[in-house]
N, CA and C atoms as a LAMMPS dump frame, in Angstrom:
ITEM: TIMESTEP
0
ITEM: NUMBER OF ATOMS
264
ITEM: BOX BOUNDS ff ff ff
-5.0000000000000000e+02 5.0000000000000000e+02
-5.0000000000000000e+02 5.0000000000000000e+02
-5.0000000000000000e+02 5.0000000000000000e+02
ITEM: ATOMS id mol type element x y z
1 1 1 N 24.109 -2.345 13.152
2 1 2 C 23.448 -2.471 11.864
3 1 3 C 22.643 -3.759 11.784
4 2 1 N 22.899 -5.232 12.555
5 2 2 C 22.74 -6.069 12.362
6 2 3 C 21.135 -6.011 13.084
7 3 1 N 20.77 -5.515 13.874
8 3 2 C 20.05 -5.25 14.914
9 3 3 C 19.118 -4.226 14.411
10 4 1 N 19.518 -3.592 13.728
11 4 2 C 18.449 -2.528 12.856
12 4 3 C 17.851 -3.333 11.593
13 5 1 N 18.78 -4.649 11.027
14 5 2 C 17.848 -5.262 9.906
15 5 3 C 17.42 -6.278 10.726
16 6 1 N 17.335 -6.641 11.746
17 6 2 C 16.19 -7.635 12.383
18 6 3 C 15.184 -7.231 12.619
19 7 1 N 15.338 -5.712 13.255
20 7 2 C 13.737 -5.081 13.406
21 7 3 C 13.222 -4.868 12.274
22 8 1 N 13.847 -4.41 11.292
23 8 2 C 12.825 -3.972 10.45
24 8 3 C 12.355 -5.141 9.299
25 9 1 N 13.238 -5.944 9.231
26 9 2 C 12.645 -7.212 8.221
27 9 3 C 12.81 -8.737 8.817
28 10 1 N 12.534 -8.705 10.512
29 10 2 C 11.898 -10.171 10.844
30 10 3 C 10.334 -10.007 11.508
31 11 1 N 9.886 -11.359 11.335
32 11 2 C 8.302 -10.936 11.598
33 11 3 C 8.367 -11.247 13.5
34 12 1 N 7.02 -12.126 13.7
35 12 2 C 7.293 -12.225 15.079
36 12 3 C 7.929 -13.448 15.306
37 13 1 N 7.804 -14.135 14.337
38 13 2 C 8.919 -15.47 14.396
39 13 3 C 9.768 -15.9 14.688
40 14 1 N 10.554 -14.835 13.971
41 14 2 C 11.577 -14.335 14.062
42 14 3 C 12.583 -14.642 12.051
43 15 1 N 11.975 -15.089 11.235
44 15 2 C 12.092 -15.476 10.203
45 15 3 C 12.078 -13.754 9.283
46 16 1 N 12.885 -13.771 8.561
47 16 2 C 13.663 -12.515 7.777
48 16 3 C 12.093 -12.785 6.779
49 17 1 N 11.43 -11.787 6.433
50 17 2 C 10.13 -11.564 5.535
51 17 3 C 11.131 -10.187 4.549
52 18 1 N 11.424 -11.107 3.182
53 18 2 C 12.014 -9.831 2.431
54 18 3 C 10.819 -9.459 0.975
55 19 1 N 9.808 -10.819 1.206
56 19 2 C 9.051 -10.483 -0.489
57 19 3 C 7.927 -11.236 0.226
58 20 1 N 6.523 -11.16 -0.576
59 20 2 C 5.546 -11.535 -0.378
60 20 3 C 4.711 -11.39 -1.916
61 21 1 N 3.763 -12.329 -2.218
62 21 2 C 3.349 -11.79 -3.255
63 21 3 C 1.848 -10.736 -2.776
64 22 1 N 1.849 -9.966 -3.737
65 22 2 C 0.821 -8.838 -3.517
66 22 3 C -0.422 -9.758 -3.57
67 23 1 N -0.953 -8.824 -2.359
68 23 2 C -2.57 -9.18 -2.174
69 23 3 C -3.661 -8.318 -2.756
70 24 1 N -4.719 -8.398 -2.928
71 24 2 C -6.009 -8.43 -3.679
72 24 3 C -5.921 -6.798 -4.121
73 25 1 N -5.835 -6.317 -3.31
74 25 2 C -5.946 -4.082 -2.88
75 25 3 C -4.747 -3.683 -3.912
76 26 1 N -3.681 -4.61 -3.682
77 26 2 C -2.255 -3.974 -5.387
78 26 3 C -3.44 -4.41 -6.362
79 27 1 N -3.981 -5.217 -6.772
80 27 2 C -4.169 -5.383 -7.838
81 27 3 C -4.949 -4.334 -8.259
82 28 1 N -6.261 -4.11 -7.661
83 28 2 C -7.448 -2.992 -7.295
84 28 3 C -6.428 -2.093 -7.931
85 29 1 N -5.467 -1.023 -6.875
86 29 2 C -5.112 -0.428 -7.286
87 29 3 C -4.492 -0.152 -8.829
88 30 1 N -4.159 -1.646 -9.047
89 30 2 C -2.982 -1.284 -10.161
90 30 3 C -4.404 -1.111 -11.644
91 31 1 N -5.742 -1.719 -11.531
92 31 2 C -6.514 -1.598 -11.974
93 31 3 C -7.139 -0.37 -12.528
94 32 1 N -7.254 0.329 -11.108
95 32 2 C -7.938 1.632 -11.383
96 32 3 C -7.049 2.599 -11.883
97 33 1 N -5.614 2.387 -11.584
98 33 2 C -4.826 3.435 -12.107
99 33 3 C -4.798 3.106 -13.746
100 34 1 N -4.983 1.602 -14.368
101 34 2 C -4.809 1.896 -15.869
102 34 3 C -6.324 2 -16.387
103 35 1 N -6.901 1.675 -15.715
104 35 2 C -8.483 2.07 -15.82
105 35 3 C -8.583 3.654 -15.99
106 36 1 N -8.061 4.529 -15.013
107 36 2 C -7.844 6.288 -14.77
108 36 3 C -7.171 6.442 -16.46
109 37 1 N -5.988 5.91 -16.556
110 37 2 C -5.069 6.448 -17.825
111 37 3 C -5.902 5.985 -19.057
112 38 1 N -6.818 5.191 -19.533
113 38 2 C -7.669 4.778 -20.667
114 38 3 C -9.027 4.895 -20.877
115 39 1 N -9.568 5.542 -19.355
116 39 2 C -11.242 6.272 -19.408
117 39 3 C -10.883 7.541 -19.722
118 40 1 N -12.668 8.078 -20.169
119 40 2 C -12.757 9.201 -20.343
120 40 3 C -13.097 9.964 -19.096
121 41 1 N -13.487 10.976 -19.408
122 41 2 C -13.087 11.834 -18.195
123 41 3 C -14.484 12.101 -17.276
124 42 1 N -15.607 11.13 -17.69
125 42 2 C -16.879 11.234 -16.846
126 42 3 C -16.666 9.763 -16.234
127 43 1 N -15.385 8.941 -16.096
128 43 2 C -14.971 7.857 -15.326
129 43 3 C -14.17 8.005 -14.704
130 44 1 N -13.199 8.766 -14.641
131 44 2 C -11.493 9.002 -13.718
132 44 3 C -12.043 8.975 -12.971
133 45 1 N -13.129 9.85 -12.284
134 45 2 C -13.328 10.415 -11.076
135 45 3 C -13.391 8.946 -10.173
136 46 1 N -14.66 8.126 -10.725
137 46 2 C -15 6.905 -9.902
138 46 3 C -13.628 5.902 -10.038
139 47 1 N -12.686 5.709 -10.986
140 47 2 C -11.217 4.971 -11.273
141 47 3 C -10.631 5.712 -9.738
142 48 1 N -10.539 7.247 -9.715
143 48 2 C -9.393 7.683 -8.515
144 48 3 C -10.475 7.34 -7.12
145 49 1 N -11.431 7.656 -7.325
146 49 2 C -12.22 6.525 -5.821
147 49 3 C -11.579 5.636 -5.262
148 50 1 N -11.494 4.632 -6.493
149 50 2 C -11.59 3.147 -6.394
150 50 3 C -10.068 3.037 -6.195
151 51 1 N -8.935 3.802 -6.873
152 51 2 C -7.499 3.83 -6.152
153 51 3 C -7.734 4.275 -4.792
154 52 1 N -8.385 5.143 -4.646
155 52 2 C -8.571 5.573 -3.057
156 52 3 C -8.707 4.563 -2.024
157 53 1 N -9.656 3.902 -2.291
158 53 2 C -10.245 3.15 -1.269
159 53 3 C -9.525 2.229 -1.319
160 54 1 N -8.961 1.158 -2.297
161 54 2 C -7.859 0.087 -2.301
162 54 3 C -6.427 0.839 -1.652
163 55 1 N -6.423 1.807 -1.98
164 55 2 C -4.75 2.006 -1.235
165 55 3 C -4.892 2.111 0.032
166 56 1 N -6.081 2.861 0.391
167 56 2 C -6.456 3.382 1.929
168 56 3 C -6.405 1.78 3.172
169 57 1 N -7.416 0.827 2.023
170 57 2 C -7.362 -0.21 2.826
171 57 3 C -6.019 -0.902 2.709
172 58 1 N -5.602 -0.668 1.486
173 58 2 C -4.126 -1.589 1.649
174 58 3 C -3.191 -1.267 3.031
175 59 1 N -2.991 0.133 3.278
176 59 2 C -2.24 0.956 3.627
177 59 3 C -2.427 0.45 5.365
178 60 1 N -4.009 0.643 5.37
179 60 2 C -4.82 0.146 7.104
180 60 3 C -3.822 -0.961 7.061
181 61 1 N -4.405 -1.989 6.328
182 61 2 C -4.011 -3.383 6.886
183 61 3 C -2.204 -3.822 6.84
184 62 1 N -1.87 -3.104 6.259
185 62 2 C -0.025 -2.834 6.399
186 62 3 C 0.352 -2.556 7.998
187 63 1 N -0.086 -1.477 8.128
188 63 2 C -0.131 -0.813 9.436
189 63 3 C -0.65 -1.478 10.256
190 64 1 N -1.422 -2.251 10.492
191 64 2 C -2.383 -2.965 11.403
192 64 3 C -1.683 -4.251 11.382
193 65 1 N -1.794 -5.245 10.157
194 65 2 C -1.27 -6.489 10.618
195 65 3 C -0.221 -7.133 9.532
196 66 1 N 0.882 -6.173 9.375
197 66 2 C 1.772 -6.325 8.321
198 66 3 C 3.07 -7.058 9.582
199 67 1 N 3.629 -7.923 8.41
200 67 2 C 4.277 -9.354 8.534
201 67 3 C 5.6 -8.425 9.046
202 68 1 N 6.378 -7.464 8.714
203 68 2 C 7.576 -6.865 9.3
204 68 3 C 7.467 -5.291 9.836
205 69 1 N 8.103 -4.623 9.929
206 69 2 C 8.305 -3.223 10.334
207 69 3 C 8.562 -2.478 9.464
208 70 1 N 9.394 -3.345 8.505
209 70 2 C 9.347 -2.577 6.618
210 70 3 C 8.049 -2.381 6.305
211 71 1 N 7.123 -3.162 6.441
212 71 2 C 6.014 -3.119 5.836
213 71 3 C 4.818 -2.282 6.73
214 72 1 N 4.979 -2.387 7.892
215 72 2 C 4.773 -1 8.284
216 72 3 C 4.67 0.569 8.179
217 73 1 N 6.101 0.338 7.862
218 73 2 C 6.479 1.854 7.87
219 73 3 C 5.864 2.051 5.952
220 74 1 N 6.024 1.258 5.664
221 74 2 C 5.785 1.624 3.937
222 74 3 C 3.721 1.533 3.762
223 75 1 N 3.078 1.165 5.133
224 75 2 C 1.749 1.14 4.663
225 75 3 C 1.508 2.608 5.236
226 76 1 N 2.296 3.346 6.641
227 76 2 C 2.29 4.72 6.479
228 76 3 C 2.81 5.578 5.863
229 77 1 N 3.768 5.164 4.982
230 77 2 C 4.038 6.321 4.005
231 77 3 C 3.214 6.506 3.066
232 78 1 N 2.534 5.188 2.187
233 78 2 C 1.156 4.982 1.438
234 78 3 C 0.347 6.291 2.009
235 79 1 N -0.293 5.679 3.547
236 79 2 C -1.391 6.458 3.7
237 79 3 C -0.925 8.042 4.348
238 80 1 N 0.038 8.18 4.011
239 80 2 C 0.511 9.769 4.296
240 80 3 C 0.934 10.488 2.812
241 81 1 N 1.017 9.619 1.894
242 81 2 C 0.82 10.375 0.188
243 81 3 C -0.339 10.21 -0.175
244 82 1 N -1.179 9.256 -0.024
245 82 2 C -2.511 9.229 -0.761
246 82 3 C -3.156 10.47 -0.224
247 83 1 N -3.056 11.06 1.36
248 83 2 C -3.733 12.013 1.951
249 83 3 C -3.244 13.282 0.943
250 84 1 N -1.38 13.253 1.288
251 84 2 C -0.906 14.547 0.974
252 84 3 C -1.492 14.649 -0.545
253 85 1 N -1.375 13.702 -1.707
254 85 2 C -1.694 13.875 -3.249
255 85 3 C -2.957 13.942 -3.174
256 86 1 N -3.595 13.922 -2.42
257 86 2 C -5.328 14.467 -2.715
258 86 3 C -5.215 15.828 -2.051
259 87 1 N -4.818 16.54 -1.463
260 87 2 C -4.87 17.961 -0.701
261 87 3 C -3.964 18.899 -2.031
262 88 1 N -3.153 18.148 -2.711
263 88 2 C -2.477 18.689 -3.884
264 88 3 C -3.711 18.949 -4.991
């Protein structure tokens, strides 16, 4: 067990990464989603874009150059719901 929480929450350091504060793409996102819930409906469309593209990139750069293996695996689950909830 001890060996399964090193992989997944030390970086290459070897230093335990359990919190970080959110970078620029949460905010984006968290934007367009209350932006989506308080426009009218000739704006959602460009609001769910603009979640699109902030999660998509959030999600890349998780996957690409994220600080643990938690954060990994959670920038492909991102970009494996944003796909699946748009095919919905």
């Amino acid at each position: 067990m001890n060996k399964f929480k090193e992989l997944l929450f030390q970086d290459n350091t070897g230093k335990y990464i359990v919190g970080q504060p959110p970078n620029v793409m949460v905010y984006v996102m968290l934007f367009a989603v209350i932006g989506g819930m308080i426009a009218g409906e000739e704006w959602r469309q460009w609001f769910d874009l603009m979640f699109f593209g902030a999660a998509f990139t959030w999600s890349y750069l998780e996957i690409r150059f994220g600080e643990s293996m938690f954060r990994r695996i959670l920038g492909c689950l991102v970009l494996v719901g944003i796909f699946v909830g748009n095919m919905l």
